[in-house]
SETOR-726800 format. One record per residue: residue number from 1; residue in three letters; chain; x negated, y negated, z negated of N, C-alpha, C in turn. Coordinates in steps of 0.2 Angstrom, whole numbers, plus 5000, padded with zeros to 4 digits. Layout:
N
REC; NUM; ala; A; X; Y; Z; X; Y; Z; X; Y; Z $
...
***
This chain:
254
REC; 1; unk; A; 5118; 4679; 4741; 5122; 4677; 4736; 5119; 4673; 4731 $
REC; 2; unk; A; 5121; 4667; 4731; 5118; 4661; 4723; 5122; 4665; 4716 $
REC; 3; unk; A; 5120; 4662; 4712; 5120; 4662; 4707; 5129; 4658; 4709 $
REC; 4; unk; A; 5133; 4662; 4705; 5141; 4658; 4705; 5146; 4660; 4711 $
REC; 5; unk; A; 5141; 4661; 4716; 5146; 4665; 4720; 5149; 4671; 4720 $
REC; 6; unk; A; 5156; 4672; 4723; 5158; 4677; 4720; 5156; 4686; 4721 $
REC; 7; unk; A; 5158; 4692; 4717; 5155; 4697; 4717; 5162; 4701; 4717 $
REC; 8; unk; A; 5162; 4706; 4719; 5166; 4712; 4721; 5163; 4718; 4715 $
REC; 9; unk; A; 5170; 4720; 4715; 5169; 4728; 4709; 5174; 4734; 4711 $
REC; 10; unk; A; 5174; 4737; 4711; 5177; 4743; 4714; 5177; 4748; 4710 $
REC; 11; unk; A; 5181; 4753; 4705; 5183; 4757; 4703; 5184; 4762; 4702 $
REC; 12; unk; A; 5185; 4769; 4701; 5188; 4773; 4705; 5185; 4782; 4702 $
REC; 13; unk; A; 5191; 4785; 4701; 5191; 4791; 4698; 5190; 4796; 4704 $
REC; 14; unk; A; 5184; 4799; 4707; 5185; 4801; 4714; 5184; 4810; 4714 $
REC; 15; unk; A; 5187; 4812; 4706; 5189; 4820; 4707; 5185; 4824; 4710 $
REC; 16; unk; A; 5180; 4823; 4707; 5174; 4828; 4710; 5172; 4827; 4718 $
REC; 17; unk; A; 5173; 4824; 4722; 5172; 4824; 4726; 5177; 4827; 4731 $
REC; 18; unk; A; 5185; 4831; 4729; 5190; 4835; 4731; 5195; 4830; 4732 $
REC; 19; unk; A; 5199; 4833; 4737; 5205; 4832; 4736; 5212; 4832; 4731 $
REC; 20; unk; A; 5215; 4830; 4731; 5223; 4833; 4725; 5224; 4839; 4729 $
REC; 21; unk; A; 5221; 4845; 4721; 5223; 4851; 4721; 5218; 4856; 4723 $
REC; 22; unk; A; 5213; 4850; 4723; 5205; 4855; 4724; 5205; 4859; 4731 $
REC; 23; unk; A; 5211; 4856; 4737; 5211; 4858; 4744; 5205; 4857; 4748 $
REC; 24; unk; A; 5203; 4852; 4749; 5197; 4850; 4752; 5192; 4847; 4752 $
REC; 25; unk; A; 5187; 4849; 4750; 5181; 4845; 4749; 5179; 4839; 4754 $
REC; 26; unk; A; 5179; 4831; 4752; 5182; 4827; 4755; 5176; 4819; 4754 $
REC; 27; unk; A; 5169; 4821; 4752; 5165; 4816; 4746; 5162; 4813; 4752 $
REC; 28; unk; A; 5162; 4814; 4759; 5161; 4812; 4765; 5164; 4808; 4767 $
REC; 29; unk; A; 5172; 4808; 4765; 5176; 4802; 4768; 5178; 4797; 4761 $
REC; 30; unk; A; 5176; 4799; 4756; 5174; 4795; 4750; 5170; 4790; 4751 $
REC; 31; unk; A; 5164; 4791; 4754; 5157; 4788; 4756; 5161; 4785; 4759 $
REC; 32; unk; A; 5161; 4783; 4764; 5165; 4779; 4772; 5171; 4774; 4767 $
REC; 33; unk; A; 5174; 4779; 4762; 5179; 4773; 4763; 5177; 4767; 4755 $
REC; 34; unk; A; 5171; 4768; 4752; 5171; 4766; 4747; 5165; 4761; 4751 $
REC; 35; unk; A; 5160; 4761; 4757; 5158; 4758; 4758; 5160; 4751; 4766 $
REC; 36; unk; A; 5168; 4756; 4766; 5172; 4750; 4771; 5173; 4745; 4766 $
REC; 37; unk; A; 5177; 4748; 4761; 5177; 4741; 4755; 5173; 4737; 4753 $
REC; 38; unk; A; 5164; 4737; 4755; 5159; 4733; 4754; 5158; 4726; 4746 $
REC; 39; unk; A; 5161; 4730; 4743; 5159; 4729; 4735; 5151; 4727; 4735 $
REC; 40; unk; A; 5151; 4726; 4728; 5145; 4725; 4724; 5141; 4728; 4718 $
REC; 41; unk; A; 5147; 4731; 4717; 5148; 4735; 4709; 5150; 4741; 4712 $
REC; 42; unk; A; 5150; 4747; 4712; 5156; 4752; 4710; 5153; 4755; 4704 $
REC; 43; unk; A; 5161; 4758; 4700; 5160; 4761; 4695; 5162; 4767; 4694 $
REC; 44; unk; A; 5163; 4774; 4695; 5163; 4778; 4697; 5167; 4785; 4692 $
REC; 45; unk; A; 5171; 4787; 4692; 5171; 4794; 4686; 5173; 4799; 4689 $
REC; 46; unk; A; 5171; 4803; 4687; 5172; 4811; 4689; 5169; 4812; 4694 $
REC; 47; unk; A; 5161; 4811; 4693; 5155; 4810; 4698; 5151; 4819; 4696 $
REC; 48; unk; A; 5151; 4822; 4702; 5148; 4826; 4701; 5140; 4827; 4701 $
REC; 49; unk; A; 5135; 4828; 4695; 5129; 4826; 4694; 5127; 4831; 4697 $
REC; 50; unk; A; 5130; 4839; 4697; 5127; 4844; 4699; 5132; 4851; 4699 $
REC; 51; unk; A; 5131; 4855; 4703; 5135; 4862; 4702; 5132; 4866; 4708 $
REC; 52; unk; A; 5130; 4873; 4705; 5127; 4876; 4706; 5128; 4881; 4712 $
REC; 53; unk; A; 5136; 4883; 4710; 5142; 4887; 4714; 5143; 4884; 4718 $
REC; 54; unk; A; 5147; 4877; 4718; 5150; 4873; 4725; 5144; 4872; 4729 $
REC; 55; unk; A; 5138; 4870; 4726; 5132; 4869; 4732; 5131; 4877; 4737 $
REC; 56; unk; A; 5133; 4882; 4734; 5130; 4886; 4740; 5138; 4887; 4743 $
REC; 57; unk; A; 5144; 4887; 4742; 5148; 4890; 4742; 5152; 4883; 4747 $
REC; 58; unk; A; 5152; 4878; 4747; 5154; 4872; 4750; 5149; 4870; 4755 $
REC; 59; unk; A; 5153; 4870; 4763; 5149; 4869; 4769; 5144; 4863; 4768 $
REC; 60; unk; A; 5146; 4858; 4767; 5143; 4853; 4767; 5143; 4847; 4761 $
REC; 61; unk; A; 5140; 4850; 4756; 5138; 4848; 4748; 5133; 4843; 4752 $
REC; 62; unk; A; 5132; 4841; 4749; 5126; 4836; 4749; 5119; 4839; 4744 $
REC; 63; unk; A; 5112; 4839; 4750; 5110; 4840; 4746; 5108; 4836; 4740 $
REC; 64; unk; A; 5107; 4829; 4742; 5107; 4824; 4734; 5112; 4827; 4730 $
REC; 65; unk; A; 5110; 4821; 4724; 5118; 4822; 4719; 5125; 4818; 4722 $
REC; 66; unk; A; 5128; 4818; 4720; 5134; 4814; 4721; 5135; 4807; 4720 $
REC; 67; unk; A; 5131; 4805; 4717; 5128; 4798; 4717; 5124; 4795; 4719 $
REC; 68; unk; A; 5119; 4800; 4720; 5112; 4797; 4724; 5117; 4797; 4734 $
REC; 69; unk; A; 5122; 4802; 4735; 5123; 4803; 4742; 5128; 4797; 4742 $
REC; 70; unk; A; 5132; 4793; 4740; 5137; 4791; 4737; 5133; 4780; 4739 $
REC; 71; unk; A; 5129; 4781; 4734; 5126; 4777; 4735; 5120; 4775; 4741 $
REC; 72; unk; A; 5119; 4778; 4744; 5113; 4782; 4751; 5111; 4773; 4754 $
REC; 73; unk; A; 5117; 4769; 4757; 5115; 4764; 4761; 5117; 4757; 4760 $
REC; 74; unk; A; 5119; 4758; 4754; 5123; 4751; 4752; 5120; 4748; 4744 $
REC; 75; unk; A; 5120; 4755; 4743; 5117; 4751; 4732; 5112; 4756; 4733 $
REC; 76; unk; A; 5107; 4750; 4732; 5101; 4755; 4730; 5098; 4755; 4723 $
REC; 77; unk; A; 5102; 4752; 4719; 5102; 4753; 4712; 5109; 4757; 4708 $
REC; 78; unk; A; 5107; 4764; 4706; 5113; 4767; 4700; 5110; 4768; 4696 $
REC; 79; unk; A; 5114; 4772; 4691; 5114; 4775; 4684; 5118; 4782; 4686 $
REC; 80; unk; A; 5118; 4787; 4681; 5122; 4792; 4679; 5124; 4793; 4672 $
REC; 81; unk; A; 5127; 4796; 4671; 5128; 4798; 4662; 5133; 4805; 4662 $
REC; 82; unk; A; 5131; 4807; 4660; 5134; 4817; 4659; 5138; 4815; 4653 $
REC; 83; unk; A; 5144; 4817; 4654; 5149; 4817; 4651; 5154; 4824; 4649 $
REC; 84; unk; A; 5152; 4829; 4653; 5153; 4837; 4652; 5149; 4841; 4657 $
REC; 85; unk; A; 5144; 4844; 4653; 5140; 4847; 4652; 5142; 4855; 4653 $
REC; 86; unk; A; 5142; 4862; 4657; 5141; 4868; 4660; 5140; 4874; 4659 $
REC; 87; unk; A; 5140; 4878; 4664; 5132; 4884; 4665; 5132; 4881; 4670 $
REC; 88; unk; A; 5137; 4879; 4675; 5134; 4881; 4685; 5134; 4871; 4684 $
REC; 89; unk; A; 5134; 4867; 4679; 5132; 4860; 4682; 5134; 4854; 4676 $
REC; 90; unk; A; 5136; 4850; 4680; 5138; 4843; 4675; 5143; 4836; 4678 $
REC; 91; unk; A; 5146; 4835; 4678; 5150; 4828; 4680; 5151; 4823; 4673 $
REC; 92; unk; A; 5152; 4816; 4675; 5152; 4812; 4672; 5153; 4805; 4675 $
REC; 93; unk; A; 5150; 4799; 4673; 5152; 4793; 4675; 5146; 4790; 4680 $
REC; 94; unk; A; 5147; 4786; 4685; 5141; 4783; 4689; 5143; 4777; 4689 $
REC; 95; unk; A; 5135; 4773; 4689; 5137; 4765; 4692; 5133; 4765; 4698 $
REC; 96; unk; A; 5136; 4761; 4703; 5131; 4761; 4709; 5130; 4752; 4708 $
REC; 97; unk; A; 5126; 4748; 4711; 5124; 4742; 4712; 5121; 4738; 4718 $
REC; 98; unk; A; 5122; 4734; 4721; 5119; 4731; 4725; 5112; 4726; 4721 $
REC; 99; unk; A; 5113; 4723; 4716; 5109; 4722; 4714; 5105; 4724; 4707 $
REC; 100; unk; A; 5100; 4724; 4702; 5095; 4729; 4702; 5097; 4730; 4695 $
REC; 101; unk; A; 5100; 4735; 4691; 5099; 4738; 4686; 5094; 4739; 4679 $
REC; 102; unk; A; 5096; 4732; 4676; 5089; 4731; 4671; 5087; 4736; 4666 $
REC; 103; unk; A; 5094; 4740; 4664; 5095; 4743; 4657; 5101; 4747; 4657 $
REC; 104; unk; A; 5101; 4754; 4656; 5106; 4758; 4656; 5108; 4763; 4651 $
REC; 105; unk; A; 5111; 4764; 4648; 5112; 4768; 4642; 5119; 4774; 4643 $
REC; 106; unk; A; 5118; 4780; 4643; 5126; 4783; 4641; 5126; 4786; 4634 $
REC; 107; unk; A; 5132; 4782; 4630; 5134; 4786; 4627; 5139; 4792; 4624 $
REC; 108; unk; A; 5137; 4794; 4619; 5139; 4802; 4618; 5147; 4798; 4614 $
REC; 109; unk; A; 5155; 4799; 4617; 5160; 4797; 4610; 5162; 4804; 4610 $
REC; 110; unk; A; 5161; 4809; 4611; 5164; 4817; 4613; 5167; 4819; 4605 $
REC; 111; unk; A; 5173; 4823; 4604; 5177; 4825; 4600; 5173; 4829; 4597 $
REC; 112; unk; A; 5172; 4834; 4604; 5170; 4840; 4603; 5168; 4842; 4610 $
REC; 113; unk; A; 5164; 4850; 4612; 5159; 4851; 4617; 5165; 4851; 4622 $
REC; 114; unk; A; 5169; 4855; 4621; 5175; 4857; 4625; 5177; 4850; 4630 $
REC; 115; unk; A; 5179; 4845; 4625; 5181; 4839; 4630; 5177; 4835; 4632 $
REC; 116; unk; A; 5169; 4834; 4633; 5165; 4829; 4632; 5167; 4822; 4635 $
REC; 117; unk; A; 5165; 4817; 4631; 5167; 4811; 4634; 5160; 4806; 4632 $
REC; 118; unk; A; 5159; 4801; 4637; 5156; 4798; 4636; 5154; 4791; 4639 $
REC; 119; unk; A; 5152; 4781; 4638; 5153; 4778; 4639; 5144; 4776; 4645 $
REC; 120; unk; A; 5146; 4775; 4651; 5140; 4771; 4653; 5139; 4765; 4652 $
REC; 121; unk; A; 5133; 4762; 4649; 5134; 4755; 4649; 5127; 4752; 4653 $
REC; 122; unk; A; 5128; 4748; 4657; 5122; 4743; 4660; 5123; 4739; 4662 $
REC; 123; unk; A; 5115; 4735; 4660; 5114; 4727; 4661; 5112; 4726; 4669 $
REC; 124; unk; A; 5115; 4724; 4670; 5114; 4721; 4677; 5114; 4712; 4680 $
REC; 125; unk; A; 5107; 4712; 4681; 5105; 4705; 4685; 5106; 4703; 4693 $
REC; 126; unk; A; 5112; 4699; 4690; 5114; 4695; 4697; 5111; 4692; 4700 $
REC; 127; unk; A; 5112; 4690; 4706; 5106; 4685; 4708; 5107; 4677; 4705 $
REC; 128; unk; A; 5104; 4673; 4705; 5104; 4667; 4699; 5100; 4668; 4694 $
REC; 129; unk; A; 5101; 4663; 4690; 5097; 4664; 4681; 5101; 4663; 4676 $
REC; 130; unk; A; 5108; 4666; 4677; 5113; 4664; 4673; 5113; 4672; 4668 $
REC; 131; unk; A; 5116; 4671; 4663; 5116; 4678; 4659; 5117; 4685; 4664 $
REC; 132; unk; A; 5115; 4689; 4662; 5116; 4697; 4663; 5124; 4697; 4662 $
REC; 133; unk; A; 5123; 4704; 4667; 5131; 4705; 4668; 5131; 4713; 4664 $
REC; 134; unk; A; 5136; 4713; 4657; 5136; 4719; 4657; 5142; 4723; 4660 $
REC; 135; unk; A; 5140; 4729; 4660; 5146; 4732; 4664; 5148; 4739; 4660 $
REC; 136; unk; A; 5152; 4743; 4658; 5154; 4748; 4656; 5159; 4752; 4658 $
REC; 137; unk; A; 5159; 4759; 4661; 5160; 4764; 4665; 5163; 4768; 4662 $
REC; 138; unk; A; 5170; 4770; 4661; 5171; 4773; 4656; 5178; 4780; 4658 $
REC; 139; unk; A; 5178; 4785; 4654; 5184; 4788; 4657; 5184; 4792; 4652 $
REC; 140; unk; A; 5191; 4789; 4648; 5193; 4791; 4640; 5197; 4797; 4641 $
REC; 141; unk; A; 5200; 4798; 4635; 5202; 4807; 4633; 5211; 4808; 4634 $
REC; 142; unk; A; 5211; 4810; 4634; 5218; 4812; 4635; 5224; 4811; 4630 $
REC; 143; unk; A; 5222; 4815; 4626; 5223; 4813; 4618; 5223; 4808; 4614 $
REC; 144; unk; A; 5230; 4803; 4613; 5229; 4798; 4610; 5223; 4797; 4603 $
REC; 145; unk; A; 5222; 4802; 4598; 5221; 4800; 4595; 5212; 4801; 4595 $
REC; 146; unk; A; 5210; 4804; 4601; 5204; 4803; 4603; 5201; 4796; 4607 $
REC; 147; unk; A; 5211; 4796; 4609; 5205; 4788; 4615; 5203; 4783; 4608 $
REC; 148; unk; A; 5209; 4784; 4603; 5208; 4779; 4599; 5203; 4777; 4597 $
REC; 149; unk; A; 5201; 4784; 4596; 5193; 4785; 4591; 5187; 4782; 4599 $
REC; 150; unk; A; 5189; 4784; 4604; 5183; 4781; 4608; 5185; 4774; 4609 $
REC; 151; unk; A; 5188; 4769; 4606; 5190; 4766; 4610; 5188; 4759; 4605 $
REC; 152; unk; A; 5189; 4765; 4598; 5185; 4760; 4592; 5177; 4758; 4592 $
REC; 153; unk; A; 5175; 4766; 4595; 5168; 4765; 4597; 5166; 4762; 4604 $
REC; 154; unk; A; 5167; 4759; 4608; 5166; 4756; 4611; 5166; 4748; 4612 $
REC; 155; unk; A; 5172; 4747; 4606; 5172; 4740; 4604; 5165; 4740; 4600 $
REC; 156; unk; A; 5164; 4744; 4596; 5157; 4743; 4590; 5151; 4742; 4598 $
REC; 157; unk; A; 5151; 4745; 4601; 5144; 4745; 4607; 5144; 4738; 4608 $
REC; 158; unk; A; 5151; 4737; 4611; 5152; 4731; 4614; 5147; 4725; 4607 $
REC; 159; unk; A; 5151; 4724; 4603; 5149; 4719; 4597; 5144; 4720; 4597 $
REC; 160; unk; A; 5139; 4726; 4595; 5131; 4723; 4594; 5127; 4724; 4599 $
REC; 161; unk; A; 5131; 4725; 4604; 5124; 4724; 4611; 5126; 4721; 4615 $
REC; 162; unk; A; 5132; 4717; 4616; 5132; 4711; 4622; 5134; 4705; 4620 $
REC; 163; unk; A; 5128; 4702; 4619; 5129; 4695; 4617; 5135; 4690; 4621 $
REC; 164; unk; A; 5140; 4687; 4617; 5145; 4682; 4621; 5145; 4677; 4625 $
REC; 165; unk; A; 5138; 4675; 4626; 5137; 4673; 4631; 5137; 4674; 4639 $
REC; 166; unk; A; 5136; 4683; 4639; 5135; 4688; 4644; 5142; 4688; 4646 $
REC; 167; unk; A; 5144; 4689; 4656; 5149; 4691; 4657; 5150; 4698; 4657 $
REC; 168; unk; A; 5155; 4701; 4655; 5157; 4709; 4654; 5161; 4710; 4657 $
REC; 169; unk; A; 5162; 4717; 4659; 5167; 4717; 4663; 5168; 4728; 4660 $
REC; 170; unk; A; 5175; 4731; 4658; 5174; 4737; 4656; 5180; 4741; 4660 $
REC; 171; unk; A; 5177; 4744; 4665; 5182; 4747; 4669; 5182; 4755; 4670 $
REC; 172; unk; A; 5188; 4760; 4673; 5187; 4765; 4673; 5194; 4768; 4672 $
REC; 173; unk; A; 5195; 4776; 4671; 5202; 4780; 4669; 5202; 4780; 4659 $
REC; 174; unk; A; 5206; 4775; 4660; 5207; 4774; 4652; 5213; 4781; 4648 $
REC; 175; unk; A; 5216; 4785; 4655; 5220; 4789; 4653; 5226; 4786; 4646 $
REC; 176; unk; A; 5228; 4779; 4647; 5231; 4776; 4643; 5237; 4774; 4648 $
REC; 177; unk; A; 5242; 4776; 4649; 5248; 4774; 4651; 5254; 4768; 4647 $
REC; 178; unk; A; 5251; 4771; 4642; 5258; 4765; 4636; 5254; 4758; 4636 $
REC; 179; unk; A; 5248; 4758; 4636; 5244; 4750; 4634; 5241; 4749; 4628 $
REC; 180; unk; A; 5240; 4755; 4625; 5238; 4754; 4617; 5231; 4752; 4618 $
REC; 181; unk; A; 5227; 4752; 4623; 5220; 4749; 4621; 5220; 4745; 4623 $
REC; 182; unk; A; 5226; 4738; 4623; 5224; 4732; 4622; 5222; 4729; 4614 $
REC; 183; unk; A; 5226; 4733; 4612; 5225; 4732; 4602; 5218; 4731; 4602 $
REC; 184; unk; A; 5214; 4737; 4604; 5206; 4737; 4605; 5201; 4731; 4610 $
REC; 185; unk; A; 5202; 4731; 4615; 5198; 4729; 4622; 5197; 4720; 4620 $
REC; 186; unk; A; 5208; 4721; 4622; 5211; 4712; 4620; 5210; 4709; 4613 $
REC; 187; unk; A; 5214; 4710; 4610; 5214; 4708; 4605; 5207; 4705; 4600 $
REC; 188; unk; A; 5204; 4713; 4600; 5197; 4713; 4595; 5191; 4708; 4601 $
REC; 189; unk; A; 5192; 4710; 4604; 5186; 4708; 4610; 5185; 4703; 4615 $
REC; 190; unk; A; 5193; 4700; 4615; 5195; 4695; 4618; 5196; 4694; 4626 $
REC; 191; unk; A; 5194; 4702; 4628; 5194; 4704; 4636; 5200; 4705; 4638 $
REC; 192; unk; A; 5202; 4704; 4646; 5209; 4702; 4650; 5208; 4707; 4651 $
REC; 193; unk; A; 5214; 4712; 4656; 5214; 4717; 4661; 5216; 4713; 4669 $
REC; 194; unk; A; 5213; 4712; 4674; 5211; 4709; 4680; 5220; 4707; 4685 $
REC; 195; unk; A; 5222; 4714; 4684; 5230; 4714; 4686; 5233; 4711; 4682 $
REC; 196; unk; A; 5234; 4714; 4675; 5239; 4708; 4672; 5239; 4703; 4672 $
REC; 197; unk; A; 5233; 4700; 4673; 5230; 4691; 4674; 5231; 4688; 4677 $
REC; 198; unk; A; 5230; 4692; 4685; 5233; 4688; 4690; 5240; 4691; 4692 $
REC; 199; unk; A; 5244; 4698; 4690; 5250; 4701; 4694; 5255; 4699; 4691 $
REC; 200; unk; A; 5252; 4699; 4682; 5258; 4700; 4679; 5259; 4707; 4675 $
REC; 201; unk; A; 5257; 4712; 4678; 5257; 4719; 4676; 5253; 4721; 4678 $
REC; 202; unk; A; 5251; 4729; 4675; 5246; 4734; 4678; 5245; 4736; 4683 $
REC; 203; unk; A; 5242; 4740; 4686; 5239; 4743; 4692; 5242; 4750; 4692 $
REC; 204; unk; A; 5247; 4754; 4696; 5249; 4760; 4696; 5243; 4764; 4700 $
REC; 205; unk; A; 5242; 4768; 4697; 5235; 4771; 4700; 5237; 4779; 4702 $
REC; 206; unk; A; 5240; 4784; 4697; 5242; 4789; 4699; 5247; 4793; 4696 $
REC; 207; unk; A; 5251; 4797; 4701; 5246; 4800; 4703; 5245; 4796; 4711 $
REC; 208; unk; A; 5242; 4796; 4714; 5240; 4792; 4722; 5245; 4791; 4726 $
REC; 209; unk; A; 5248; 4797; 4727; 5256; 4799; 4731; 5259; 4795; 4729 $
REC; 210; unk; A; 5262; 4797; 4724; 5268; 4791; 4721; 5265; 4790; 4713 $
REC; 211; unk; A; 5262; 4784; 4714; 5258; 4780; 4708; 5265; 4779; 4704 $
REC; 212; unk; A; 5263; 4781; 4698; 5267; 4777; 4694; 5264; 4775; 4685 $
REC; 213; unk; A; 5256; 4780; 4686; 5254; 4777; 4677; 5249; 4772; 4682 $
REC; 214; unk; A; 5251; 4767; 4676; 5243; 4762; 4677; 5237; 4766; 4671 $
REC; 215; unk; A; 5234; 4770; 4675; 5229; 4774; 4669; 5221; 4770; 4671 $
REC; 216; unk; A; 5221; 4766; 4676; 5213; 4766; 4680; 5214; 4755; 4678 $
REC; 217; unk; A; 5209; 4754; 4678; 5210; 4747; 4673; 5203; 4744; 4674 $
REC; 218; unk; A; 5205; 4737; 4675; 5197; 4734; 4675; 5196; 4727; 4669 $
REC; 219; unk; A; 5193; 4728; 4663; 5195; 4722; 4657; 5189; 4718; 4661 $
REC; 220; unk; A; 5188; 4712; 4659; 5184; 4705; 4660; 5184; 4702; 4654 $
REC; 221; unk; A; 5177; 4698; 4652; 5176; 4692; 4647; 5171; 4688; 4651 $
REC; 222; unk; A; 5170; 4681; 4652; 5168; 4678; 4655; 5164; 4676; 4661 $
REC; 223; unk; A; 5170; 4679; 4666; 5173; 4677; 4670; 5177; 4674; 4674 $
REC; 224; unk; A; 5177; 4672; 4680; 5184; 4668; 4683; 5186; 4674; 4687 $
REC; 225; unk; A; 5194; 4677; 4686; 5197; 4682; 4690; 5197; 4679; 4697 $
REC; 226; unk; A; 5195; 4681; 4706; 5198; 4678; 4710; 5203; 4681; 4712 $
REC; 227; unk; A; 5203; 4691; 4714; 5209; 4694; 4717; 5208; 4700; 4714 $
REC; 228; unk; A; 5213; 4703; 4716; 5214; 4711; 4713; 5216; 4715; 4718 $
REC; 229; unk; A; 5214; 4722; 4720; 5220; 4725; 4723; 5220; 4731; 4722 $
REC; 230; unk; A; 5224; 4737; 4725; 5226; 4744; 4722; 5225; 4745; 4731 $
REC; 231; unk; A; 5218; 4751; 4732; 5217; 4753; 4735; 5221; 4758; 4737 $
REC; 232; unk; A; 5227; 4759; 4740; 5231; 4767; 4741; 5235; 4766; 4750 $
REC; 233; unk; A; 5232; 4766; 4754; 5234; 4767; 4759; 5233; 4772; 4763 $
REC; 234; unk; A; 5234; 4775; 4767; 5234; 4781; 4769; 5228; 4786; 4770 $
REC; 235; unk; A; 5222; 4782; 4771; 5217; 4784; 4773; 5216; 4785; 4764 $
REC; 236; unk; A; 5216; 4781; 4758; 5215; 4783; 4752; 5220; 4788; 4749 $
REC; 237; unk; A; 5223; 4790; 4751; 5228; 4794; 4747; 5227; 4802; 4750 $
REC; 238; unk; A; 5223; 4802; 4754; 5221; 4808; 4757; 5214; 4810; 4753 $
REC; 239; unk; A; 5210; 4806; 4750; 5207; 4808; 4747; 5207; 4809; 4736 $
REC; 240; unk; A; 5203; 4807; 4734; 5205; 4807; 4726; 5213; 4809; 4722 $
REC; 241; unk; A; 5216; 4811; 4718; 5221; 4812; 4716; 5224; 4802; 4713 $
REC; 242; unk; A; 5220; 4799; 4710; 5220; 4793; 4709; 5219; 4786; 4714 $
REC; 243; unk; A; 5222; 4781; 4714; 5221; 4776; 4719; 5215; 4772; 4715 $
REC; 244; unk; A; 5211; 4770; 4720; 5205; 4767; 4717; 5208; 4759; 4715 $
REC; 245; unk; A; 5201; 4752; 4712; 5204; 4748; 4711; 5199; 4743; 4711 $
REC; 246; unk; A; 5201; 4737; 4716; 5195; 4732; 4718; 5196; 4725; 4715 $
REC; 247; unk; A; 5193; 4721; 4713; 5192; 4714; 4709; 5186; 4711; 4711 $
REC; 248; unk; A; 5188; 4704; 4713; 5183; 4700; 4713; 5184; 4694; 4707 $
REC; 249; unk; A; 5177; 4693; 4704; 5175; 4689; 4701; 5171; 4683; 4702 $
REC; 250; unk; A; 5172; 4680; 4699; 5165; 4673; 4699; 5162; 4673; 4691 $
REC; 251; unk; A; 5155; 4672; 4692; 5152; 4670; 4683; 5155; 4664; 4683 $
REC; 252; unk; A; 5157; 4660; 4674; 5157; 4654; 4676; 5154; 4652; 4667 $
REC; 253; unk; A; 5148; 4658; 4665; 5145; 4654; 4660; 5137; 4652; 4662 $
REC; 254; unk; A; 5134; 4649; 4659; 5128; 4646; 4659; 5125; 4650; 4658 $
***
């Protein structure tokens, strides 16, 4: 891949690695079907970093992390960032990449210990010598008036550390079904949401059965959107409580 051709992003809230309703431990058909989609990008939440109980007590844990097993043959560049913290472990957000991860940071927007939240962010060089790509990972609070608050700080991240030149792109479970962070994302930041761009409306993501919130969201700033689609076919709906969500992009600054 040159510089300008296009790139793949993949999304996706994968429930600890279960099923809806925590029936069956499933992060093996995750694997398989997150790398049939053959992305470039995946952005990942509710990644388990570690758990001390399910690894003796679940037949087939993986001994890596859920990221490192997740990412095994496809991206050999991720990131992790803990986002709630335990006794028996940790989950939070991942980035996996195919290509190489210059700089990564997780931020702490947490209310409080009880709900922790928190944003990944990394630089990621494409292949070419055109700007860094950033990219942000993100899975907001439930609570409107927490996302608010996260939602104001990660406009602030955005402003003093991704220069406008840079293509960005801030995807994940925004747990916003009304649309109020476009006030924030669009407005203040000047970022698209990938589906309403090209569809017209949002992405119904869950619950996976019968979607009906668009909570799962991919924004952009300087790029060209090429396609979008709502992973939820049989094979997907049997795993994660949420449908995943795929985008292709092309860079189209200098």
């Amino acid at each position: 891949m040159t510089r300008g051709d296009p790139f793949k992003v993949l999304t996706y809230n994968i429930h600890k690695g279960f099923s809806t309703g925590n029936f069956k431990f499933v992060l093996h058909q995750i694997r398989e079907a997150i790398e049939t989609a053959n992305v470039d990008l995946v952005l990942l939440q509710e990644i388990q970093g570690e758990h001390h109980l399910k690894k003796r007590r679940v037949s087939d844990w993986p001994s890596l992390s859920q990221f490192e097993f997740l990412a095994d043959k496809m991206w050999p560049h991720y990131a992790y960032g803990k986002n709630a913290v335990y006794l028996s472990g940790h989950h939070g957000n991942a980035i996996l990449s195919k290509y190489p991860i210059l700089h990564w940071e997780n931020i702490n927007v947490s209310a409080s210990k009880r709900a922790s939240r928190s944003l990944l962010h990394a630089v990621i060089k494409l292949p070419g010598s055109g700007p860094y790509l950033h990219a942000f990972c993100i899975h907001l609070a439930l609570r409107a008036p927490e996302r608010r608050r996260q939602l104001r700080l990660l406009s602030s991240r955005i402003e003093s550390h991704v220069p406008e030149e840079c293509p960005l792109i801030v995807a994940g479970d925004f747990n916003d079904w009304l649309g109020q962070a476009e006030k924030n994302i669009s407005h203040r930041l000047g970022l698209e949401e990938v589906f309403k761009r090209l569809t017209g409306k949002r992405a119904k993501t869950f619950p996976v059965w019968w979607p009906v919130l668009p909570v799962d969201r991919v924004y952009y700033r300087g790029l060209e959107p090429l396609s979008c689609s709502i992973l939820d076919s049989r094979t997907w709906r049997r795993l994660s409580d949420h449908a995943a969500l795929c985008a292709e992009f092309r860079a189209t600054r200098e």
